[in-house]
C-alpha positions in Angstrom: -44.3 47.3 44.9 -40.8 47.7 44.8 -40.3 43.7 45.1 -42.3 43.6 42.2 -40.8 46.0 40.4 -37.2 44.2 41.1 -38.4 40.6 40.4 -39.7 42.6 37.0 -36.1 43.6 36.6 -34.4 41.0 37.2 -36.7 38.4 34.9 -36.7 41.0 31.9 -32.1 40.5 32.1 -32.2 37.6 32.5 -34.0 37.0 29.2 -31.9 39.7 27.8 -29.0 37.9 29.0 -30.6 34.5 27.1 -30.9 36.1 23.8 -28.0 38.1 23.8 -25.6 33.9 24.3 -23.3 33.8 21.5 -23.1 30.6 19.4 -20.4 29.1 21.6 -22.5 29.5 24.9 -25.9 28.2 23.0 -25.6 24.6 23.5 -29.4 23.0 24.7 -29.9 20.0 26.2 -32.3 17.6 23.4 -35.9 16.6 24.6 -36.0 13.8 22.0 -36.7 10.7 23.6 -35.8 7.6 22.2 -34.4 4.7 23.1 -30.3 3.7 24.1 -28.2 3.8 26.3 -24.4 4.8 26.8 -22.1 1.9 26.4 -19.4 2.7 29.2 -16.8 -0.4 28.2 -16.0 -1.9 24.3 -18.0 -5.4 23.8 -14.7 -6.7 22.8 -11.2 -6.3 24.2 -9.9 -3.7 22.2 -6.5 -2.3 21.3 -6.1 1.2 20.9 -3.2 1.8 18.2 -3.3 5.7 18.3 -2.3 6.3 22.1 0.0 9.1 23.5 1.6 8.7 27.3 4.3 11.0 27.0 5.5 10.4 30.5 6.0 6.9 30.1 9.6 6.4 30.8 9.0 7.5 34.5 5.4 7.3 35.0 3.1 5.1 37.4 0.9 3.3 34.9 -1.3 1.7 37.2 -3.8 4.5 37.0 -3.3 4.1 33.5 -4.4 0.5 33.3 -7.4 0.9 36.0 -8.7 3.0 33.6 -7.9 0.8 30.7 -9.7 -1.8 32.6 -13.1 -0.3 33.1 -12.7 0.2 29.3 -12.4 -3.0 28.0 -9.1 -1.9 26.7 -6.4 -4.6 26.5 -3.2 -2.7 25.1 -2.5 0.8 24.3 0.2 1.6 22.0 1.6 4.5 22.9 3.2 6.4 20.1 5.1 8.9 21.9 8.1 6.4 22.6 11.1 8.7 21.0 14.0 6.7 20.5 17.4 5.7 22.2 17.1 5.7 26.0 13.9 7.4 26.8 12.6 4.4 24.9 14.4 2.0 26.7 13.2 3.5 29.8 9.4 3.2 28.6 9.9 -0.5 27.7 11.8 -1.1 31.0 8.6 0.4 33.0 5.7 -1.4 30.7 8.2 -5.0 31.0 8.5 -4.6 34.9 4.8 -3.3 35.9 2.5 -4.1 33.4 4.0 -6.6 31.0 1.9 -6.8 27.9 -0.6 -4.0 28.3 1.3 -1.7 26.6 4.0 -1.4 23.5 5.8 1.9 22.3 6.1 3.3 18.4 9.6 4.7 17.8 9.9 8.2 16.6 12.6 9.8 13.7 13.4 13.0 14.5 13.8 14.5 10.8 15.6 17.9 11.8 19.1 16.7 10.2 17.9 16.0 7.5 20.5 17.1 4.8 23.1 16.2 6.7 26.1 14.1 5.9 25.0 10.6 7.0 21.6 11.7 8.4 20.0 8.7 6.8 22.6 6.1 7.6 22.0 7.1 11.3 18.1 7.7 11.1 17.8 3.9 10.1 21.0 2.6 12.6 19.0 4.2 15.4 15.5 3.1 14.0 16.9 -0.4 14.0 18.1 -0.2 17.3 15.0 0.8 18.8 13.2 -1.7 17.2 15.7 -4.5 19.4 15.0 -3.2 22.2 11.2 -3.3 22.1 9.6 -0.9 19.8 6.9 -2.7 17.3 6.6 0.5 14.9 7.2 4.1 13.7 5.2 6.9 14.6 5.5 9.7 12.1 4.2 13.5 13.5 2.2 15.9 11.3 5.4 17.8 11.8 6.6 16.5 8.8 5.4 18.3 5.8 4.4 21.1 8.4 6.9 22.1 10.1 10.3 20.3 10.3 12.7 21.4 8.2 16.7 20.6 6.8 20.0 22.1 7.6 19.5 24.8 4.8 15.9 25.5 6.3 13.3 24.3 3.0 10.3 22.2 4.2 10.5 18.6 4.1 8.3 17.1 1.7 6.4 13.7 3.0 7.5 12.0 0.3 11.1 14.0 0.4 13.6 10.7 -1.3 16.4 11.7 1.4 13.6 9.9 3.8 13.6 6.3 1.2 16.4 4.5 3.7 13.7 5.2 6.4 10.6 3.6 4.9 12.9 1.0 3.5 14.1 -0.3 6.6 10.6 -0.3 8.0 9.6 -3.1 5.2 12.7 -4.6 6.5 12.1 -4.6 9.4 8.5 -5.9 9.3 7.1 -3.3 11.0 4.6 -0.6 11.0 4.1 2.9 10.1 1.5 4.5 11.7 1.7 8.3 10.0 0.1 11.6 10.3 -0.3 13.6 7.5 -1.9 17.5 7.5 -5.4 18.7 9.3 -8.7 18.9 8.7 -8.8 20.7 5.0 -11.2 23.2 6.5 -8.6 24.6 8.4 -7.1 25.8 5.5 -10.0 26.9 4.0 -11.6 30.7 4.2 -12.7 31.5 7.5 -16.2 32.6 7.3 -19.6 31.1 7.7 -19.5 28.4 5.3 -16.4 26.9 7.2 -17.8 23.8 9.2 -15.2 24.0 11.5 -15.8 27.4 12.5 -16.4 27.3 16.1 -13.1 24.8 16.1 -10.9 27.9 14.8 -12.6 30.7 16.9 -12.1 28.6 19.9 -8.0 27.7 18.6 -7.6 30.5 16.1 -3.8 29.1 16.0 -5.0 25.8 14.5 -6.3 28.2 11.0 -3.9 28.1 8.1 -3.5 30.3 5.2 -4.7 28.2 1.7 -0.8 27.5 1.0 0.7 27.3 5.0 3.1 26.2 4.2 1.4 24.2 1.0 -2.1 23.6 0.0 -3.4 20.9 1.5 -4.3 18.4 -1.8 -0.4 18.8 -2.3 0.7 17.2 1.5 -2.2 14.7 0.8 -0.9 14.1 -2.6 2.7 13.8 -1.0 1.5 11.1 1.7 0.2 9.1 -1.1 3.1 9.3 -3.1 4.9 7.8 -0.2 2.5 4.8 -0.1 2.3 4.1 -3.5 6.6 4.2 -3.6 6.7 1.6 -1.0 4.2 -1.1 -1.5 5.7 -3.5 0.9 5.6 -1.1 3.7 2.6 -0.5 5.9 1.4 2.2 6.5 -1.3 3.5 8.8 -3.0 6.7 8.3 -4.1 8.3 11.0 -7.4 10.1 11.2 -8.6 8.1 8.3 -6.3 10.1 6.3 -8.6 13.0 6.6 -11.2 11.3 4.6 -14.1 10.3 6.9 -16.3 13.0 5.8 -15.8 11.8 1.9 -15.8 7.6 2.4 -16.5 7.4 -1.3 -13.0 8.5 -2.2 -11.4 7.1 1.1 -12.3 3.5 -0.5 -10.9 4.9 -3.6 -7.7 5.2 -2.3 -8.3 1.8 -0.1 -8.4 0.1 -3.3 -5.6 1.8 -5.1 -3.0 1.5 -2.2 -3.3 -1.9 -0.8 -0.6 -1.4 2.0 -2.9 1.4 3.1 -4.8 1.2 6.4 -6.7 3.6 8.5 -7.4 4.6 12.1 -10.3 6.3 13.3 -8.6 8.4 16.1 -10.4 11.7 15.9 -12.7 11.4 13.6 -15.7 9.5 15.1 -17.7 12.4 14.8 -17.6 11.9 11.2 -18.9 8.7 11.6 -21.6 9.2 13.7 -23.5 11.3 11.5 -23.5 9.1 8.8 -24.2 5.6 10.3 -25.9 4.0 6.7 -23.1 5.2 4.6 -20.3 4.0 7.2 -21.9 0.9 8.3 -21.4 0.0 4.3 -18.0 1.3 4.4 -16.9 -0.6 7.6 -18.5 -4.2 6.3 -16.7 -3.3 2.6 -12.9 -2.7 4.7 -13.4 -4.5 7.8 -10.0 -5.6 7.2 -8.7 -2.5 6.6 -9.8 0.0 9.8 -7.8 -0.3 13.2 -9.7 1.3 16.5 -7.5 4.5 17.8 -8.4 7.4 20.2 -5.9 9.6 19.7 -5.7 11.8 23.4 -6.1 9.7 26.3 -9.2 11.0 28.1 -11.3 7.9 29.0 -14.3 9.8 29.7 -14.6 10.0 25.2 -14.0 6.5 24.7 -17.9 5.6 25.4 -19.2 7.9 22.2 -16.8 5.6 20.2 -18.2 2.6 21.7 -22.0 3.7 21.3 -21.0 5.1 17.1 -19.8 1.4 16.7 -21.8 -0.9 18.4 -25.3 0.7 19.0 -28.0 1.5 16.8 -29.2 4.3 18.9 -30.2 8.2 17.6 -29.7 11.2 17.9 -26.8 10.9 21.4 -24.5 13.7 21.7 -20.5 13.7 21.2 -18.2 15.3 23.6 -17.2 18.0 22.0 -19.5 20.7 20.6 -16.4 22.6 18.6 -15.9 19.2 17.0 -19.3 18.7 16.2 -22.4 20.3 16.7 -24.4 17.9 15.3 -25.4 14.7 17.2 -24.5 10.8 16.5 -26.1 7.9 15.6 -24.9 4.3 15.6 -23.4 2.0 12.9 -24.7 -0.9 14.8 -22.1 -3.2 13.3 -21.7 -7.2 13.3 -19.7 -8.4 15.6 -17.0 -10.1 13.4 -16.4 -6.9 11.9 -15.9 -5.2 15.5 -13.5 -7.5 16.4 -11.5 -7.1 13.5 -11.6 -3.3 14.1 -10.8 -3.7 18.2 -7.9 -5.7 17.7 -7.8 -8.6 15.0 -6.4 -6.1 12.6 -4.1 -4.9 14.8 -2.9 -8.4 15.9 -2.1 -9.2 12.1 -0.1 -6.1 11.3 1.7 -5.1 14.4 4.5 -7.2 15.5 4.7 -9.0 19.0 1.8 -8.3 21.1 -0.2 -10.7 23.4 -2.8 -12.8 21.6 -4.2 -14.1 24.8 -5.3 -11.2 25.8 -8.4 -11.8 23.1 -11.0 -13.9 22.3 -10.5 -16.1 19.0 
């Protein structure tokens, strides 16, 4: 009797304990069945322009490139390379070891701005880095966030003291791969109609006020300013510009900025729950969308594989704060693949391997 009575006890908290699971825990495993697979390596070599290896001057990249390898991925461009020596020292390591797997975006670090001769240097040093190996210029969220001048306003994205900078890019032929802003939910009211709810409970510090430091349509409007000023520079906007989730407008813009490309780094989850609406879009810009993963955790390149190439239902992504809806493939051709794993690439970034891909 008293087994009983303890078996009893136990079975009625533990379903006390199952209906009391907040909406983080509550995360079920599907019972649809239907057909698919997960698609461990790309169909095509691929080259992955939104990398970070912030270690790279020192660091033993053969791990790096196993990985790489069971990936499909033929080069990484890592866009953490700084500038100067550190820069040097990442070119040195990819040059000795693993010779045309990798290549490194320069970084400007905007903090003088304001200063006597801060532009004359910013492009002297951008030029420099650009001889000794770097193919581009990686541009942080920082600006229009957070950096500031030397009297302590926020730097506008399309601030003029920054013209020399984009200039010399055209010049240079290289190019700019920029990140502008967040998600606009994150500065939108935090309450149940906010889809990225669970995102901002989880990382509360990522939530912004509706004008930290600016609303958001003003540092999108600022980015695009910026593109529009310099026509012969190209630019790449990360994250699809922040657009994914609103494709109709994203090939607004597409059309009005021709210099204007996008990576998908980060935002496949948008994708991947409209497969009908961004299979059109991808076919319409083929020659416009570059392949980019953003952090470097091979273990989330398949859901980016299976979202392009499959035309499978209802698969999970890896990240329930992210999403918390499931994905379904685009299924696309494969011309239009390969111009998204690396022909676009190839035509707009300067000096890497085309032997390392099929025609």
């Amino acid at each position: 009797m008293r087994i009983a009575t303890l078996v009893l006890i136990l079975a009625i908290s533990h379903i006390s304990f199952a209906q009391d699971l907040t909406f983080e825990e509550y995360n079920p495993v599907s019972t649809l069945v239907v057909e698919g697979e997960p698609i461990q390596a790309a169909k095509f070599p691929f080259i992955d322009v939104h990398g970070h290896q912030y270690s790279m001057p020192t660091q033993d990249l053969a791990p790096v490139v196993a990985a790489m390898d069971t990936l499909n991925m033929a080069i990484m461009v890592n866009l953490s390379g700084r500038s100067g020596a550190e820069l040097q020292q990442s070119v040195q390591n990819i040059e000795t070891n693993f010779p045309n797997r990798f290549v490194v975006f320069a970084n400007v670090d905007f903090e003088g701005v304001g200063k006597a001769g801060w532009a004359q240097q910013a492009t002297a040093q951008l030029e420099k880095d650009v001889k000794n190996g770097a193919r581009g210029l990686k541009v942080y969220k920082s600006l229009g966030l957070r950096n500031r001048d030397v009297t302590g306003n926020r730097i506008a994205v399309d601030d003029p003291r920054l013209d020399p900078v984009w200039a010399k890019c055209s010049e240079l032929g290289i190019p700019v791969l920029i990140h502008t802003a967040d998600p606009k939910p994150f500065w939108d009211e935090f309450d149940a109609n906010n889809e990225r709810w669970l995102e901002l409970k989880l990382r509360p510090r990522r939530k912004r006020g509706a004008t930290d430091p600016v609303p958001w349509e003003q540092l999108i409007e600022e980015q695009h300013n910026l593109f529009k000023k310099y026509p012969n520079t190209i630019f790449i906007n990360a994250h699809m510009g922040w657009f994914a989730n609103d494709l109709g407008r994203l090939g607004e813009l597409l059309d009005e900025m021709p210099n204007m490309y996008v990576g998908i780094g980060a935002i496949i989850a948008e994708l991947g729950r409209q497969p009908r609406t961004a299979q059109k879009f991808f076919l319409k810009y083929q020659d416009r969308i570059l392949f980019g993963k953003d952090s470097w955790k091979p273990e989330e390149f398949p859901t980016y594989f299976r979202v392009l190439e499959s035309d499978d239902e209802y698969f999970p992504y890896h990240k329930k704060y992210h999403a918390f809806w499931a994905m379904y493939g685009m299924d696309l051709p494969d011309e239009v693949l390969k111009k998204v794993y690396y022909k676009n690439a190839l035509r707009i970034v300067p000096g890497l391997d085309r032997s390392l891909f099929p025609n």
